[in-house]
C-alpha positions as CSV (number, residue, x, y, z in Angstrom):
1,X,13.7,29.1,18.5
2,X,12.1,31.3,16.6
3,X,9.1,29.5,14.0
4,X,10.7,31.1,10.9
5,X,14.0,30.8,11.5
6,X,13.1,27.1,12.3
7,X,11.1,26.9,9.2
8,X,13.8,28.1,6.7
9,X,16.7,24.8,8.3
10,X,14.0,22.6,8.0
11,X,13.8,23.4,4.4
12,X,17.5,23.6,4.1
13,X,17.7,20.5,5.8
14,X,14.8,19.1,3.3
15,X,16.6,19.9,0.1
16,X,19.7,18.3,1.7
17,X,18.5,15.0,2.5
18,X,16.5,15.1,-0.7
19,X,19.2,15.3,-2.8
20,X,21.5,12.9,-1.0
21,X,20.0,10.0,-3.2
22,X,17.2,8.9,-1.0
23,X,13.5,8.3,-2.3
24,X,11.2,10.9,-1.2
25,X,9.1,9.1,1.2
26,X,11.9,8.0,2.9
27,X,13.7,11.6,3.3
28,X,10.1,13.1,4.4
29,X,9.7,10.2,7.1
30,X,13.5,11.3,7.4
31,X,13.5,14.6,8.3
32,X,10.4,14.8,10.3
33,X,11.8,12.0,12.7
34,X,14.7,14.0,13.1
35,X,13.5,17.3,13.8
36,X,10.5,16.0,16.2
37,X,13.2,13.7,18.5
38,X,15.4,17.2,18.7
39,X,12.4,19.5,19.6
40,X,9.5,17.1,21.4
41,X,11.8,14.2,22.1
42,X,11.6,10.9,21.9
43,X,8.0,10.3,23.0
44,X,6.7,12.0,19.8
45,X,7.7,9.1,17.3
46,X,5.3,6.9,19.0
47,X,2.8,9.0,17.4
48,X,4.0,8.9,14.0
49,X,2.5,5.3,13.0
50,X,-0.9,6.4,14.4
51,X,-0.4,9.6,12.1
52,X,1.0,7.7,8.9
53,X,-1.3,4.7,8.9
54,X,-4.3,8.1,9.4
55,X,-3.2,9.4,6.3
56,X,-3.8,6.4,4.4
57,X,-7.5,5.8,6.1
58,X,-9.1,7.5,3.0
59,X,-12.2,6.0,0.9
60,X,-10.6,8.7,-2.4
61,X,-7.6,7.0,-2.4
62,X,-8.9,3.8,-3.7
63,X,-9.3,5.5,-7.0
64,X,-5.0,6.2,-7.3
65,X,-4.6,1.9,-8.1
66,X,-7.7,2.0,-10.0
67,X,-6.0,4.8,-12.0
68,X,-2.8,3.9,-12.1
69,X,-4.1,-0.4,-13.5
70,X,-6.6,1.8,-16.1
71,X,-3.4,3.3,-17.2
72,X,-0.9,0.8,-17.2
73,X,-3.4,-1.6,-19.1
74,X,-3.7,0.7,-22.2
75,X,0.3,1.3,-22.3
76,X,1.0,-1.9,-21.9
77,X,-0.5,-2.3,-25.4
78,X,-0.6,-0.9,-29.4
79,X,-3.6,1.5,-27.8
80,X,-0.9,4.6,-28.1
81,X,0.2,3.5,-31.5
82,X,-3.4,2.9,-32.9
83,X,-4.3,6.3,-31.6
84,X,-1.7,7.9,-33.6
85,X,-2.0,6.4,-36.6
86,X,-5.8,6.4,-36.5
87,X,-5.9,10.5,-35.9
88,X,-3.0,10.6,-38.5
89,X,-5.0,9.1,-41.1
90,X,-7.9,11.7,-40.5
91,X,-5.6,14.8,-39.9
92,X,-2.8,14.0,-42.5
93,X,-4.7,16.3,-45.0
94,X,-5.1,19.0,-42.4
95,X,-2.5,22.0,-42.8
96,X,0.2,20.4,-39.9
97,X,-1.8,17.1,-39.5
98,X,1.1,15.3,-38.4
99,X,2.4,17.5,-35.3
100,X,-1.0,17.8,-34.7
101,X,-2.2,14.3,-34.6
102,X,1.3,13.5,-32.4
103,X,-0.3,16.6,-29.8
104,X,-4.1,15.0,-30.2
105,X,-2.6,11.5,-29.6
106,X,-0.5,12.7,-26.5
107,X,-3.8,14.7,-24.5
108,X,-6.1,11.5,-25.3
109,X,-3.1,8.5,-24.4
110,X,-2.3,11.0,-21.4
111,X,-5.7,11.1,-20.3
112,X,-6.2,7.3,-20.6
113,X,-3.2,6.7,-19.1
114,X,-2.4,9.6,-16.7
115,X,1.2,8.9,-16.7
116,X,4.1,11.6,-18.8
117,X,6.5,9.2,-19.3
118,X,4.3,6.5,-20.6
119,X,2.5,9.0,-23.0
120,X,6.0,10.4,-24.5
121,X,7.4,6.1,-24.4
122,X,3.9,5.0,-26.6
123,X,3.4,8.0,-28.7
124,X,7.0,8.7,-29.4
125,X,8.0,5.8,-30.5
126,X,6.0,6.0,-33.7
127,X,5.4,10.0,-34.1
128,X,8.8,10.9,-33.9
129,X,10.7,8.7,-36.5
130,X,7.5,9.6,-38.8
131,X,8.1,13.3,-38.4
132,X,11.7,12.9,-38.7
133,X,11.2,11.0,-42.1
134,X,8.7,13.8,-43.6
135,X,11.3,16.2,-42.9
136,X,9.8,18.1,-39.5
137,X,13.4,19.5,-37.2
138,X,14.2,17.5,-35.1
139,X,13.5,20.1,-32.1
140,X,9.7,19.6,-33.3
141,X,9.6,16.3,-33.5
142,X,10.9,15.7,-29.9
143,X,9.6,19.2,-28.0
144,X,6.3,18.6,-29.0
145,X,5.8,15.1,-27.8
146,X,7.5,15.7,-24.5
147,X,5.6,18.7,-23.8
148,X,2.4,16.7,-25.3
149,X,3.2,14.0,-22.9
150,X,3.1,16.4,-19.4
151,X,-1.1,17.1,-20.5
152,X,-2.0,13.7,-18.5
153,X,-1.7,15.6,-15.0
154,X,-4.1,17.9,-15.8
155,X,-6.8,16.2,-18.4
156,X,-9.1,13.9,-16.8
157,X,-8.9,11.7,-15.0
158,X,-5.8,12.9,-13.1
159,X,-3.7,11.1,-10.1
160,X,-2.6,14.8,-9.7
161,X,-5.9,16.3,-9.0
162,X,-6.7,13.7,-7.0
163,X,-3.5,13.8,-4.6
164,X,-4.6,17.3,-4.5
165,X,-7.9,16.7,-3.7
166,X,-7.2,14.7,-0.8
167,X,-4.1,16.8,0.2
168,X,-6.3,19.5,0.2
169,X,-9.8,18.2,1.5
170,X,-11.4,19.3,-2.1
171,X,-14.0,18.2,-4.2
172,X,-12.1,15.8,-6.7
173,X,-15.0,15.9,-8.7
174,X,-14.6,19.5,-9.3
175,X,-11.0,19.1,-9.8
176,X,-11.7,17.2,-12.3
177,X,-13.8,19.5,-14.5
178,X,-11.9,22.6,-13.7
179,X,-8.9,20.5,-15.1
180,X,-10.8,20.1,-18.7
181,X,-10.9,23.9,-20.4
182,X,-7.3,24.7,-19.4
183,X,-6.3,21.4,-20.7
184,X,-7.9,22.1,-24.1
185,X,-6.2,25.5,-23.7
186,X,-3.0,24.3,-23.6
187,X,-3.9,21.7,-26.6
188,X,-4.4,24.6,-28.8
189,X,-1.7,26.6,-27.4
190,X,1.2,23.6,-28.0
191,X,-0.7,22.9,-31.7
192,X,-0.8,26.7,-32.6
193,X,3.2,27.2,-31.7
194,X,3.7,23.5,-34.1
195,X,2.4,25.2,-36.8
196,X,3.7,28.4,-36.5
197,X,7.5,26.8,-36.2
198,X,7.1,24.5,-38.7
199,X,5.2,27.6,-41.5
200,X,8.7,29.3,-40.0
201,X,10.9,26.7,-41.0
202,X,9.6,27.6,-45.3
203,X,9.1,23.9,-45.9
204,X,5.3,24.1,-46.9
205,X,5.7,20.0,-48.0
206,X,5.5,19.6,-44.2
207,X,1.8,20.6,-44.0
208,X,0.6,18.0,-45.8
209,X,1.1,14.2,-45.4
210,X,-0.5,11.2,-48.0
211,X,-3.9,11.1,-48.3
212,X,-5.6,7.9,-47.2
213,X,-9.1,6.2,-48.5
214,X,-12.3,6.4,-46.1
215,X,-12.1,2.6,-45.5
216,X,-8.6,3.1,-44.2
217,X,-9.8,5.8,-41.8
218,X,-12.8,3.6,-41.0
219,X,-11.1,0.6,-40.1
220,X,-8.8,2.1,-37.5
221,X,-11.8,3.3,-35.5
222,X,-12.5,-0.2,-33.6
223,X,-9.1,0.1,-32.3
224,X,-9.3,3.0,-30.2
225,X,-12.9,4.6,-30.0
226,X,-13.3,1.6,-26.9
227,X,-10.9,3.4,-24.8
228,X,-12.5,6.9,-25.4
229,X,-15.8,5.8,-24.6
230,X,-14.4,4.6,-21.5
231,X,-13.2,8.0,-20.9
232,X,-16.6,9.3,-21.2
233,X,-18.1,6.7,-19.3
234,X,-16.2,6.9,-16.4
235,X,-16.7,10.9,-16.1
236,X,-20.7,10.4,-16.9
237,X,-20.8,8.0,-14.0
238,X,-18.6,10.4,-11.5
239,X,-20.9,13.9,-13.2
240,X,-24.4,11.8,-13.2
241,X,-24.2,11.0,-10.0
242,X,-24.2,7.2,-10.4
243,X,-20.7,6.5,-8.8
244,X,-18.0,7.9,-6.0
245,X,-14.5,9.0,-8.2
246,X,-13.5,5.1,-6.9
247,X,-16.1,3.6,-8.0
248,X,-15.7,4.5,-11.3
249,X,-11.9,4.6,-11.2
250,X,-12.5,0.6,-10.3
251,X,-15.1,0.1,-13.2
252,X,-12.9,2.0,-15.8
253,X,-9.8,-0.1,-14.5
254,X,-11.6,-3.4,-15.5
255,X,-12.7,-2.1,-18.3
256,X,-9.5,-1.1,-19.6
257,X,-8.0,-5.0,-18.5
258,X,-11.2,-6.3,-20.7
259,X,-10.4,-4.4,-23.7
260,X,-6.9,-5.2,-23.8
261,X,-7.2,-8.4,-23.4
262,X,-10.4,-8.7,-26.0
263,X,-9.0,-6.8,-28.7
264,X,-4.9,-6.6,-28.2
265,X,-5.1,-10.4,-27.2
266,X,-3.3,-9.7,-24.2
267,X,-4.0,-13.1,-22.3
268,X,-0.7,-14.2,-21.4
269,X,-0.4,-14.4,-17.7
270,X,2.9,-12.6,-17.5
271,X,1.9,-9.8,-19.5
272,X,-1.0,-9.4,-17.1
273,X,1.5,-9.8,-14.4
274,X,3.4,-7.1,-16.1
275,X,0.7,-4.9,-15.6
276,X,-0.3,-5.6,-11.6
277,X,3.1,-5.5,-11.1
278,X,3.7,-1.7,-12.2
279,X,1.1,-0.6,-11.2
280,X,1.5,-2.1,-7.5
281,X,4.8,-0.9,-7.5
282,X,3.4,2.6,-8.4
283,X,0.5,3.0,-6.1
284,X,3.0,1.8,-3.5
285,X,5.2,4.7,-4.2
286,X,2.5,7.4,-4.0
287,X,0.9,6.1,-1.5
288,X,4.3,6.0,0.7
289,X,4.6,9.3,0.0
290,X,1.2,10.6,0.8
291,X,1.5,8.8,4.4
292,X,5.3,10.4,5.0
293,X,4.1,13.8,3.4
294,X,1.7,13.4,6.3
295,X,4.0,13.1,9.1
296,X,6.1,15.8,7.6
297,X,2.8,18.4,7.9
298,X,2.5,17.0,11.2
299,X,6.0,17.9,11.6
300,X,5.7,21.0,10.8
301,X,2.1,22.1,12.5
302,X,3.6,20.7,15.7
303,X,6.6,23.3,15.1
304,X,4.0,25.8,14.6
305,X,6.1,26.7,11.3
306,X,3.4,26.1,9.4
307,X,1.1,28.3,11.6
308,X,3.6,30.9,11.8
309,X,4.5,31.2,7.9
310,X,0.9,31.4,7.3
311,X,0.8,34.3,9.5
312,X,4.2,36.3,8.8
313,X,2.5,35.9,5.1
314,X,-1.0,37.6,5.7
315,X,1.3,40.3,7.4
316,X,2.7,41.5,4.3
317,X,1.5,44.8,2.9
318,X,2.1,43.4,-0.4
319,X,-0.9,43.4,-3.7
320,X,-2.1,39.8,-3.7
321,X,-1.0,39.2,-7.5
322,X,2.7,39.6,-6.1
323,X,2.0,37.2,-3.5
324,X,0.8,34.6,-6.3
325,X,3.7,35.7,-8.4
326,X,6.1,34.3,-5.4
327,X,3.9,31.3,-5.3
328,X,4.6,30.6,-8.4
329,X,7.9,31.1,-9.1
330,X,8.1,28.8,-5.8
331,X,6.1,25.8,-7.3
332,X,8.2,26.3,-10.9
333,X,11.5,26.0,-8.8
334,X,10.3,22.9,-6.8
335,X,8.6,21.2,-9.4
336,X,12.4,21.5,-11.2
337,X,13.8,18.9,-8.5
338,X,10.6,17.1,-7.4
339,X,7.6,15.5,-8.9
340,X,4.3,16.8,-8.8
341,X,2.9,13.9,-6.1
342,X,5.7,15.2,-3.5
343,X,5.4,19.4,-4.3
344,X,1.6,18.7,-3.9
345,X,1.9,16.9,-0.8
346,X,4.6,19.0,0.8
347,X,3.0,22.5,-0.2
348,X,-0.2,22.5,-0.7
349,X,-1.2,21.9,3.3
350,X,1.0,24.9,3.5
351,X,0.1,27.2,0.8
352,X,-3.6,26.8,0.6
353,X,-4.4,28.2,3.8
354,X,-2.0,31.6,2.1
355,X,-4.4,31.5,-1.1
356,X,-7.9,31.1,0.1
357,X,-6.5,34.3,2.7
358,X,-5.8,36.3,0.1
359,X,-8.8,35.5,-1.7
360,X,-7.8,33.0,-4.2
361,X,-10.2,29.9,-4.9
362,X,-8.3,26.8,-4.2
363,X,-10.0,24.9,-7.4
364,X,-8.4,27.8,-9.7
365,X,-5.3,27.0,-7.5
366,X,-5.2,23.4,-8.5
367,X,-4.8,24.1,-11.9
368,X,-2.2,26.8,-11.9
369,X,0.1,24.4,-9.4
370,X,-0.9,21.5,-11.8
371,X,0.5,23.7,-14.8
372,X,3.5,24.4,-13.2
373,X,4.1,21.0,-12.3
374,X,4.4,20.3,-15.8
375,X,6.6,22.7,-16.5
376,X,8.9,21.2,-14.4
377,X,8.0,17.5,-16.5
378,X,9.5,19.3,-19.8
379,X,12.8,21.5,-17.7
380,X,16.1,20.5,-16.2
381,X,17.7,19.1,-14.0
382,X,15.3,16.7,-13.8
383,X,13.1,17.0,-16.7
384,X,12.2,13.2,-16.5
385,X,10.1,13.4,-20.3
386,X,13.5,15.0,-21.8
387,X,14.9,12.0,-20.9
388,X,12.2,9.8,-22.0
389,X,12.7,11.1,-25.2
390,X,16.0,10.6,-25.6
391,X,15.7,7.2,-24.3
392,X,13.4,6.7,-27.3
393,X,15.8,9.1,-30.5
394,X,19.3,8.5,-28.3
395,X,20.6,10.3,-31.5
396,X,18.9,13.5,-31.1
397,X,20.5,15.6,-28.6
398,X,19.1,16.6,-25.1
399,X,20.4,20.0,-26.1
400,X,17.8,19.9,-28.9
401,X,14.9,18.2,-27.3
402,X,15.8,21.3,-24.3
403,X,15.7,23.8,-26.7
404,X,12.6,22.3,-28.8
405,X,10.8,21.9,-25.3
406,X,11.3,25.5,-24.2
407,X,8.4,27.0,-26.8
408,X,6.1,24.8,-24.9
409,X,7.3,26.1,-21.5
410,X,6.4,29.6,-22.8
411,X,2.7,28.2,-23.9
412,X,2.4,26.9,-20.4
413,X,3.7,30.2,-19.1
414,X,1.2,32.4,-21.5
415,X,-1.6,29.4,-20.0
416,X,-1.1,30.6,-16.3
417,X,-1.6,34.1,-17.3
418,X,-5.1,33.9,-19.1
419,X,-6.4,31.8,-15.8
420,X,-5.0,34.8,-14.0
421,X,-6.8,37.0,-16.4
422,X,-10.1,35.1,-16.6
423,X,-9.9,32.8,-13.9
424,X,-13.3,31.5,-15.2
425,X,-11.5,29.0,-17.6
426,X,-11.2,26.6,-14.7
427,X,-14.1,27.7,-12.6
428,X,-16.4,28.2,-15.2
429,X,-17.4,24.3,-15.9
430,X,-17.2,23.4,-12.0
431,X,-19.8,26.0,-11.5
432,X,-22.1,25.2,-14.2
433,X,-21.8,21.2,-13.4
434,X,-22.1,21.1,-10.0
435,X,-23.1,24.4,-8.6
436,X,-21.5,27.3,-7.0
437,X,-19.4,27.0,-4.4
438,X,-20.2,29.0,-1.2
């Protein structure tokens, strides 16, 4: 049978099993089994242990746990509340303080934490009742902390980038700094639309918010400036050369445990429970899919359907912006039913081979897939931080929090197309850190 033709019912076959109900892992492992029995035949499953167990035999992914406890530690507390009200007290007398400290709050929490829903869950709770009290629509209020809350996969640290990195065979420590100006980017972008909306809305009393004395803005600092200095610790010892990405990830997790038990008393034993359990049961789940998104490359080399898609591709007398066009618009569509770990895993082995062709450097790469990947955080059918949020304000529509998300989308969007344009914003910083690449 012809490659292609055997490329497009394995992905017809994919989507099928994937949305029969199954967890991703499982479908992969699923699929793969399936396909190799019909085509090798029986004798090729004995190689799929050997192959899954292989994936797994990587030093980098130490650092996923590490992550994963660093995070779960800090939401597992008032860190996410403290954050918000601590840059709320400094920002209220800022022009749009409050949507602004809610974005602030989500890019640092979802940088601690690394996890969307748990940024949208700790920072929601408290910023969008507040907003909803001083007035703020209610398409604000809710569109800007879910879109606020997809930032974690691409600020440092990032479970994304690093999944990437070892899907891909590339430097996470370049990941992670290429990760950094586009993640301010969008910052700004998602704080500039906030206050645009809210000037449009004619309510100027929206602006502003109480003022607050210097020993109230003072006193909040002990709270949260631990956690940030964590932050910085952990990249100075990954940048300065002092420790491997899980190294640090390890330190930064213990950290994180120490401080949350030090100054949010959290010494019960099953609140710390709590926490290993979570995060187990997390690092479990990516980790199963990294081993069966494995199998299924293997599954698909051995076809030669990645080989031959690869080649088909560099065929095409088409201008190499198109091609990344197509790439794109494949990514947004995936990343609408998936979630980032499994598009990563299932198309970057695939697609990178495409890009670095047509000239493309695959750290720029990272962060255009990782952007789209959070587009598909903040869109249906999946959406999973729409439904976060309406978890957290059951009384504010999903229609609403939809249609309030959708500006963000369109910052994302305009995002992709200045690293397009000046693909130095995520290059630039890898470059001058660690050297050119050759």
């Amino acid at each position: 049978m012809d490659p292609l033709l055997l490329g497009l019912i394995v992905a017809i076959a994919t989507i099928v099993v994937l949305f029969s109900g199954v967890s991703v892992a499982l479908g992969l492992l699923i699929v793969s089994g399936g396909f190799l029995i019909v085509f090798d035949g029986m004798r090729s499953l004995e190689l799929l242990p050997e192959i899954f167990f292989g994936k797994l035999n990587n030093f980098a992914l130490l650092s996923i746990p590490m992550f994963i406890i660093m995070g779960a530690s800090i939401a597992s507390t008032r860190a996410g509340a403290d954050l918000y009200e601590a840059l709320e007290r400094w920002l209220t007398r800022v022009p749009g303080g409050l949507v602004i400290s809610n974005l602030g709050a989500c890019a640092l929490f979802s940088a601690m934490s690394g996890s969307s829903p748990a940024t949208c869950a700790a920072i929601g709770k408290m910023g969008i009742p507040e907003m909803r009290k001083r007035g703020y629509p209610d398409a604000v209020a809710a569109g800007s902390i879910a879109a606020g809350g997809t930032l974690g996969i691409l600020i440092p640290p990032s479970v994304t980038m690093i999944v990437y990195g070892i899907a891909t065979e590339t430097s996470i420590g370049r990941l992670f700094l290429a990760g950094v100006i586009p993640g301010l980017l969008l910052v700004g972008l998602f704080m500039a639309w906030s206050l645009y909306s809210t000037w449009r809305s004619g309510d100027m009393n929206l602006l502003t918010g109480r003022s607050y004395s210097w020993r109230e803005r003072i006193e909040i600092l002990p709270r949260v400036l631990p956690f940030l200095f964590i932050i910085l610790g952990v990249l100075y010892a990954m940048y300065g050369g002092i420790a491997t990405p899980s190294e640090t990830a390890a330190v930064g997790a213990l950290l994180c445990l120490v401080i949350a038990m030090v100054i949010y008393k959290l010494w019960s034993p099953v609140a710390l429970w709590v926490v290993l359990r979570d995060s187990t049961r997390e690092s479990v789940m990516i980790l199963f899919i990294i081993g069966a998104a494995g199998v299924f490359s293997y599954m698909l080399s051995s076809l030669f359907i990645t080989q031959s898609i690869a080649e088909w591709i560099g065929t095409l007398d088409v201008n190499r912006w198109v091609l990344m066009g197509a790439v794109n618009v494949f990514l947004l569509v995936a990343g609408f039913f998936l979630p980032p770990v499994a598009v990563i895993l299932m198309a970057a082995p695939i697609l990178l081979p495409i890009i670095t062709t047509a000239g493309f450097d695959p750290i720029w790469f990272a962060v255009i897939l990782t952007i789209n990947m959070e587009i598909g955080l903040i869109s249906p059918p999946v959406g999973l931080n729409l439904y976060v949020i309406n978890s957290i304000a059951p009384d504010i529509k999903l229609k609403t929090i939809l249609v309030g998300s959708l500006p963000y989308v369109g910052c994302m969007v305009l995002a992709i197309v200045l690293l397009c344009l000046f693909p130095g914003l995520a290059t630039w910083l890898p470059d001058l850190v660690m050297g050119t690449m050759r």
